[in-house]
C-alpha positions in Angstrom: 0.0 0.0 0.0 2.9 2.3 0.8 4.8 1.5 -2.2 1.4 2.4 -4.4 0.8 5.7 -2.5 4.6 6.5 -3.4 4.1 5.9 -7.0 0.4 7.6 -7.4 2.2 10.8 -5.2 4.9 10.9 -7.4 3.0 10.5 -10.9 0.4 13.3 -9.5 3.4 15.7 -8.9 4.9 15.1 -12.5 1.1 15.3 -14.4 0.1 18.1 -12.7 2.6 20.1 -14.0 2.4 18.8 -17.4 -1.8 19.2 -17.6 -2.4 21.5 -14.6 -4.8 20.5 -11.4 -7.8 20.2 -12.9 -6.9 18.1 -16.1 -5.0 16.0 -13.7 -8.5 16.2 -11.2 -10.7 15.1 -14.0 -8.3 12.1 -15.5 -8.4 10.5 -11.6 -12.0 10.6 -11.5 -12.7 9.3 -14.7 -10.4 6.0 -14.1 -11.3 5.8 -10.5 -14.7 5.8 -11.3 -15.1 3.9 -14.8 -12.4 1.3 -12.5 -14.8 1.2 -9.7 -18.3 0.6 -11.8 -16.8 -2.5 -14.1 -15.7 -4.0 -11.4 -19.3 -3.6 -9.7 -20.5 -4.8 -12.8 -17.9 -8.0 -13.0 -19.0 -8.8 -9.4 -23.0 -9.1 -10.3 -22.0 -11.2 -13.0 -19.9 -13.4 -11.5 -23.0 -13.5 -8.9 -25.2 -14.1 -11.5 -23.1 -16.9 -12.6 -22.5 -18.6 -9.0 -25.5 -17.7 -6.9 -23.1 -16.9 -4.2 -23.9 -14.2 -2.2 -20.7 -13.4 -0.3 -19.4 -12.7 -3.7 -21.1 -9.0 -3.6 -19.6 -8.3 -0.1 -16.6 -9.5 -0.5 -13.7 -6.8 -1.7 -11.6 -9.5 -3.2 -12.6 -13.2 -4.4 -10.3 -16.3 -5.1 -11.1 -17.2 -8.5 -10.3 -21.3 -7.8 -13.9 -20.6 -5.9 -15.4 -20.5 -9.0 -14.9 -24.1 -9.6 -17.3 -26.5 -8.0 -15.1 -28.8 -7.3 -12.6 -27.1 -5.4 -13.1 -24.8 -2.3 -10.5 -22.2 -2.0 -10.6 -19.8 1.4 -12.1 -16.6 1.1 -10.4 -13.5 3.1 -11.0 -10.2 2.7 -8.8 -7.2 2.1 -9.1 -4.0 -0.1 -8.6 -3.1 -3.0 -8.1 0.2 -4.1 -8.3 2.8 -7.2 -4.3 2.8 -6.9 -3.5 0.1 -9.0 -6.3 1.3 -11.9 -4.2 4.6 -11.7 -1.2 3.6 -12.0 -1.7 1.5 -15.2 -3.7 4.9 -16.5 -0.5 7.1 -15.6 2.1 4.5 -17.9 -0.2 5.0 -20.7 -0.3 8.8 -20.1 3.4 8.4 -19.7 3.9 6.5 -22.8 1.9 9.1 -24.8 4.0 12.3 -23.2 7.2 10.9 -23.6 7.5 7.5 -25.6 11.2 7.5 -26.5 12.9 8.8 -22.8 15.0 6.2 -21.9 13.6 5.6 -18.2 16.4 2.5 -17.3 19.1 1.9 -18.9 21.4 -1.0 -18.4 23.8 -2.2 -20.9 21.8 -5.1 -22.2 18.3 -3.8 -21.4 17.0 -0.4 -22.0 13.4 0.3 -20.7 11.4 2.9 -22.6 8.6 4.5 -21.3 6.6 3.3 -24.5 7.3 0.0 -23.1 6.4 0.7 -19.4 2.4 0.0 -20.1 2.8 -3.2 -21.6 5.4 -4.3 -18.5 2.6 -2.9 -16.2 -0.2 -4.9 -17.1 1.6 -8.3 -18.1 3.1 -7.7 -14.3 -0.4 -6.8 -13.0 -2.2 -10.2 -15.1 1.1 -12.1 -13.5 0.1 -10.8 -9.8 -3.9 -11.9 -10.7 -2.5 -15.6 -11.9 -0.1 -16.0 -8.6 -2.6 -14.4 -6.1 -6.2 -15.7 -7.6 -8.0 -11.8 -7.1 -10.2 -11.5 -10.1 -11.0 -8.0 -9.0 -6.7 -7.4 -9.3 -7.0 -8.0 -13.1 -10.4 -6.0 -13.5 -8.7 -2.9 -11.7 -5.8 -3.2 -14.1 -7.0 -3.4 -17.3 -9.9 -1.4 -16.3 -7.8 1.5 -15.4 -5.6 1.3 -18.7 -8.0 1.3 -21.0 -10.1 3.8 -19.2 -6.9 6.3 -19.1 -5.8 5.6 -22.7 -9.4 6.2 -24.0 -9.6 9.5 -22.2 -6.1 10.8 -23.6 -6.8 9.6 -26.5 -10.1 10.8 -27.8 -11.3 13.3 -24.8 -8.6 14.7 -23.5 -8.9 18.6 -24.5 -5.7 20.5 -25.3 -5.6 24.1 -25.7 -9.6 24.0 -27.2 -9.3 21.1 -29.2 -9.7 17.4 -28.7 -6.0 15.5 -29.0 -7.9 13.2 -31.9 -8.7 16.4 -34.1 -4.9 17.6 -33.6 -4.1 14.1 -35.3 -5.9 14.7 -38.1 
């Protein structure tokens, strides 16, 4: 939790001064909340699917529950919008600055164009070793919520960064 407090602080400070506060205001709320609603959504449908009613008050869910024959422990513990942001940020970061070397060692140089995809193969990794569904919802959720916001709403000096494209 620390560690992703550290990393949402630090990607706040560096955004804000790129978009200002209220860009930066209005590009948290979008993925916490498009983040938050899917995985609402996901939950009633896995419901839907099970019958199970601990599913809709439970924050996180061991997927190996899902199968009938095996019985995996349920334990509760929270998830929050930090993880959905942080995937959002590497694709904001990719589309700032896609060719800044971030790491560089002699063999391996890490790009910030290929931060996004090391983000969310390590984020699907951590939902395959840990079990949370709702780990792999928050993820993908909060990338693809981030990248369709720069991408096609995202205003920049009056217009929309799609029209500056064209």
């Amino acid at each position: 939790m620390l560690v992703t407090v550290a990393i949402v602080g630090a990607a706040c400070k560096y955004f804000e001064g790129v978009w200002g506060s209220i860009e930066l205001a209005k590009f948290v709320v979008i993925v916490n909340v498009t983040s938050a609603l899917v995985s609402v959504i996901f939950q009633v449908f896995i419901y839907a699917l099970t019958f199970d009613t601990s599913i809709l008050y439970v924050t996180l869910y061991h997927w190996a529950c899902l199968i009938p024959t095996r019985r995996a422990p349920r334990y509760e513990s929270y998830v929050n919008g930090h993880i959905a942001l942080i995937l959002a940020f590497t694709a904001a970061l990719k589309q700032l600055i896609p060719e800044q070397v971030l790491f560089s060692l002699e063999p391996v140089r890490l790009r910030a164009k290929d931060v996004p995809a090391l983000a969310v193969s390590l984020a699907l990794l951590a939902t395959i070793l840990t079990g949370h569904f709702l780990l792999a919802v928050f993820s993908l959720t909060g990338f693809y919520s981030g990248w369709a916001y720069l991408r096609f709403f995202q205003v920049r000096e009056g217009l929309f960064l799609q029209q500056l494209k064209t």
